[in-house]
N, C-alpha and C positions, 0 to 999 in steps of 0.2 A: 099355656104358652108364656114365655120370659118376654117381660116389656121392660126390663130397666137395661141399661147400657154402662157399662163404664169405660172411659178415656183416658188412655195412660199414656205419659211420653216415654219412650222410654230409646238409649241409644240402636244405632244400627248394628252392632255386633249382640247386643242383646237380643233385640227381635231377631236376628239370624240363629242366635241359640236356643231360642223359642220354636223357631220353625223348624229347626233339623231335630227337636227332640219330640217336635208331637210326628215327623214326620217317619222319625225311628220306631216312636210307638204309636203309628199309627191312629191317629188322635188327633182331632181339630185343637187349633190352640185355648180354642173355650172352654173345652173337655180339659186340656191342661192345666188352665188355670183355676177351673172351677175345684177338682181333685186339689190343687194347691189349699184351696183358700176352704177346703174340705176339712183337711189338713191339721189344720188351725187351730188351737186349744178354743174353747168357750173362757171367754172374760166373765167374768166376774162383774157386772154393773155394781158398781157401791156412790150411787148418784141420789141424792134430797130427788129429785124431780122423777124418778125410778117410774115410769110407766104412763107420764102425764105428758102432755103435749109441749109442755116447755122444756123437755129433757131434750137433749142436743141430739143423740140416735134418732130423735121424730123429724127433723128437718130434714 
């Protein structure tokens, strides 16, 4: 089961373009944006702190 959440402002013509496009493809807008951020090339971390609790991805 998913416990993280995230909270985005974002405008009202926006979320309405959000909504008529999961609702054309039939698709919660979670499933939208998860597929988005699916998406998404892999970065590259090139970070001194690369896997330690002090690298900034850990907070």
């Amino acid at each position: 089961m998913k416990d993280k959440t995230l909270k985005v402002r974002l405008s009202s013509k926006r979320l309405d373009k959000l909504r008529l496009y999961a609702l054309i493809k039939e698709k919660s807008m979670t499933q939208i944006v998860e597929e988005m951020i699916d998406d998404l090339p892999n970065p590259e971390l090139k970070s001194p702190y690369k896997g330690e609790a002090s690298d900034p991805l850990f907070r």
